[in-house]
FIDREN-753798 format. One line per 2 residues: for each residue x, y, z of C-alpha. Coordinates in steps of 0.1 Angstrom, whole numbers. Layout:
BEGIN
X/Y/Z ~ ...;
This chain:
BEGIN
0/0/0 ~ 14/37/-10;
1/66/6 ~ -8/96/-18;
-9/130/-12 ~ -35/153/-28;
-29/191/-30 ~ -63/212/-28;
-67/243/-46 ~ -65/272/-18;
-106/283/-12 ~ -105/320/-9;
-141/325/-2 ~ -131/304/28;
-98/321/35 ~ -126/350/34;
-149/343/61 ~ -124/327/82;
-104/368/85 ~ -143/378/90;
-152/353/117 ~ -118/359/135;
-105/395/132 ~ -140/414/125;
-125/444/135 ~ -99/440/105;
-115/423/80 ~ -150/436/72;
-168/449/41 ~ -173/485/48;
-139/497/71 ~ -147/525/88;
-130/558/67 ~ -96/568/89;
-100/609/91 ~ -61/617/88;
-65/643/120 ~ -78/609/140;
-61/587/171 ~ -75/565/182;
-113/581/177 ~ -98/616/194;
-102/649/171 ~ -75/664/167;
-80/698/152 ~ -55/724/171;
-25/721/190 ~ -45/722/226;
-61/688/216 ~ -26/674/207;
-8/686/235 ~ -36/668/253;
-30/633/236 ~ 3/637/246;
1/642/280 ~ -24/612/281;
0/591/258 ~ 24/595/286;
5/592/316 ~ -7/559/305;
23/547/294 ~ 40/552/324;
13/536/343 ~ 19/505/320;
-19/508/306 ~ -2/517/270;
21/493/252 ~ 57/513/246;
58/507/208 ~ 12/520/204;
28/552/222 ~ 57/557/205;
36/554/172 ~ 6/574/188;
35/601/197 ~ 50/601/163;
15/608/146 ~ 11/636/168;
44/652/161 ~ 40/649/125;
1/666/130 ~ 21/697/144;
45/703/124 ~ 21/707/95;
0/727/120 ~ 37/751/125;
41/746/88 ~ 8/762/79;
13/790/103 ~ 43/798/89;
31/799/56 ~ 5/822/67;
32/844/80 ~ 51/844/51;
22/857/31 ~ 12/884/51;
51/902/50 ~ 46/895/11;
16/913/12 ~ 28/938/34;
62/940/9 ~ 38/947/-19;
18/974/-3 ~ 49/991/6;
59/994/-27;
C-alpha cells in the first residue's frame, strides 16, 4: 500500500470568512473611513487637543496601561500633525510680510 498526497486548490471565499469570523474588527466589508486628524477616535484639530494626547500618551504609558511601541507610534503621529500645524502657520506668515512687501511698494 502507498500513501498519496493530494494538493487542494487554496478556497479564498473560505480564507474569506475565516479573516471575518476571527479578526471582524480588521477584516469587514465596509472599514470604517480613517479621518487623517484621528487617534484612536480623538479629534485632533489644534495644538490644545494634541498637546492633550500627549500628556495622556504619557500618563498611560507610564502607568503601564499603553504598550511602549502603540505610544511611541501614537507620539510620532502627533508630532508629525504639528509640524504641519507650524508649517501652515508659517506659511501664513510668510504671506502676510509679502503682502505687506507689496503694499509698501
Amino acid at each position: 500500500m502507498t500513501e498519496t498526497t493530494k494538493e487542494v486548490i487554496p478556497d479564498t471565499t473560505a480564507q474569506i470568512f475565516w479573516l471575518k469570523n476571527r479578526k471582524p474588527g480588521e477584516w469587514k466589508n465596509n472599514p470604517t473611513p480613517v479621518n487623517d486628524n484621528m487617534i484612536n477616535g480623538l479629534l485632533l484639530s489644534n495644538t490644545q487637543d494634541i498637546f492633550e494626547i500627549i500628556s495622556k500618551v504619557i500618563e498611560l504609558t507610564a502607568s503601564g496601561r499603553l504598550d511602549k511601541d502603540a505610544a511611541s507610534i501614537m507620539l510620532s503621529s502627533c508630532k508629525t500633525i504639528l509640524d504641519c500645524i507650524r508649517t501652515g502657520e508659517q506659511q501664513k506668515k510668510i504671506d502676510e510680510l509679502e503682502q505687506l512687501l507689496k503694499s509698501m511698494k
